[in-house]
C-alpha positions as CSV (number, residue, x, y, z in Angstrom):
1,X,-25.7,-18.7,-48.3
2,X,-27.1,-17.4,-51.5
3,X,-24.6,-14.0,-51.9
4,X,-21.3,-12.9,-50.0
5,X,-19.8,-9.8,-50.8
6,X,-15.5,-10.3,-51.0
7,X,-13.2,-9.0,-49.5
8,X,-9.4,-8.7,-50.9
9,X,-6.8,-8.6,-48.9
10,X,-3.6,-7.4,-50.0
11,X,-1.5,-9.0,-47.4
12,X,0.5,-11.8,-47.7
13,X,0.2,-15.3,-45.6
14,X,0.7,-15.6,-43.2
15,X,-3.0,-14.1,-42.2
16,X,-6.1,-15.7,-40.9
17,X,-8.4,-15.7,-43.6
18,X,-12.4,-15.3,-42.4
19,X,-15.7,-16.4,-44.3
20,X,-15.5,-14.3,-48.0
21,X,-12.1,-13.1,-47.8
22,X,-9.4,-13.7,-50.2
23,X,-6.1,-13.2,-51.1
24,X,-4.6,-12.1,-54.7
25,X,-1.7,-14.5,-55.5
26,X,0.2,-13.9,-59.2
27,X,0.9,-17.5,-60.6
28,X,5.1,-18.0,-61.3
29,X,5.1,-14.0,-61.7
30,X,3.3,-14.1,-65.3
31,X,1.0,-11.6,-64.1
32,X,-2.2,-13.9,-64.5
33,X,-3.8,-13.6,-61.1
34,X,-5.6,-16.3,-59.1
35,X,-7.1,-16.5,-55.5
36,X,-6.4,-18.2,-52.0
37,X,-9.9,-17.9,-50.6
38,X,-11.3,-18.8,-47.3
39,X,-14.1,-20.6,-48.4
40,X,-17.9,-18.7,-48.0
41,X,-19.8,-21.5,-47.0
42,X,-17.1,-23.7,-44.5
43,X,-14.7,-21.1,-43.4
44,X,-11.5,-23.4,-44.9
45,X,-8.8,-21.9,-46.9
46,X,-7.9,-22.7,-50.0
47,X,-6.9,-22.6,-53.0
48,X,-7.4,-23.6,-57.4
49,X,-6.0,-26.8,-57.9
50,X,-5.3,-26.0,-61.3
51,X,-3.8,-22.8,-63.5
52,X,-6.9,-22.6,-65.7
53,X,-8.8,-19.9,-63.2
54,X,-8.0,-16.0,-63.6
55,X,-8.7,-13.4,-61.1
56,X,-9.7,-9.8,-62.7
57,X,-8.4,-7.0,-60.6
58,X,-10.7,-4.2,-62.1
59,X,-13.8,-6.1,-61.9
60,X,-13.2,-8.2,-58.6
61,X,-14.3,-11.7,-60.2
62,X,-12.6,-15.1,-60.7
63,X,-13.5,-17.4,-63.5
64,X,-14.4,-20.2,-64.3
65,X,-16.9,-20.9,-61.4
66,X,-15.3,-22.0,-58.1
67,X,-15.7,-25.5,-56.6
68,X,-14.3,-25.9,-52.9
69,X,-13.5,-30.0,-53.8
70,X,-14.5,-32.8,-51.6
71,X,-12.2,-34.6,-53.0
72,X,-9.3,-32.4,-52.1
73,X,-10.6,-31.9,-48.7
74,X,-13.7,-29.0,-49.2
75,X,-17.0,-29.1,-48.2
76,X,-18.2,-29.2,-51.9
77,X,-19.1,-25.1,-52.3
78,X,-20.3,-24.3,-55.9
79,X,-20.4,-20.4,-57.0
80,X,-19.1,-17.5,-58.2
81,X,-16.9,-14.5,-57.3
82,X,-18.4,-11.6,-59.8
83,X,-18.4,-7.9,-58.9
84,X,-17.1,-9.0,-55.9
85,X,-19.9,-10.7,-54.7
86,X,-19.6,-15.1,-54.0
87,X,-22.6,-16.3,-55.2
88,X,-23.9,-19.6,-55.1
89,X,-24.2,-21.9,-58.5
């Protein structure tokens, strides 16, 4: 999988997520956004395990880049959501 375009839902959980989409989540209602994804390369949900990633409405991207963890249960997924698009690191 070299590029995914994204798809934002605005629904909340529950909802079955599919390969690329997402859903916009505000962290404690301080209006920085993050991201539960369903991850483009394994198909498993998700989420940051941290606060330090930011989801930009207006330009559809996520930083920093997004690492589906092995160690937290992922298959390891390295990439980027930019413009909307997942792309791999």
């Amino acid at each position: 999988m070299a590029e995914m375009i994204a798809v934002i839902k605005q629904e909340l959980m529950p909802y079955e997520l599919k390969k690329g989409e997402c859903i916009v989540v505000d962290y404690n209602d301080n209006g920085r956004l993050g991201l539960i994804m369903c991850c483009p390369r394994c198909g498993e949900t998700s989420a940051s395990k941290d606060q330090k990633h930011t989801f930009n409405r207006e330009t559809f991207s996520y930083t920093p880049s997004i690492i589906h963890d092995v160690e937290l249960g992922g298959c390891g997924y390295h990439g980027y959501l930019t413009n909307g698009i997942f792309t791999d690191v």
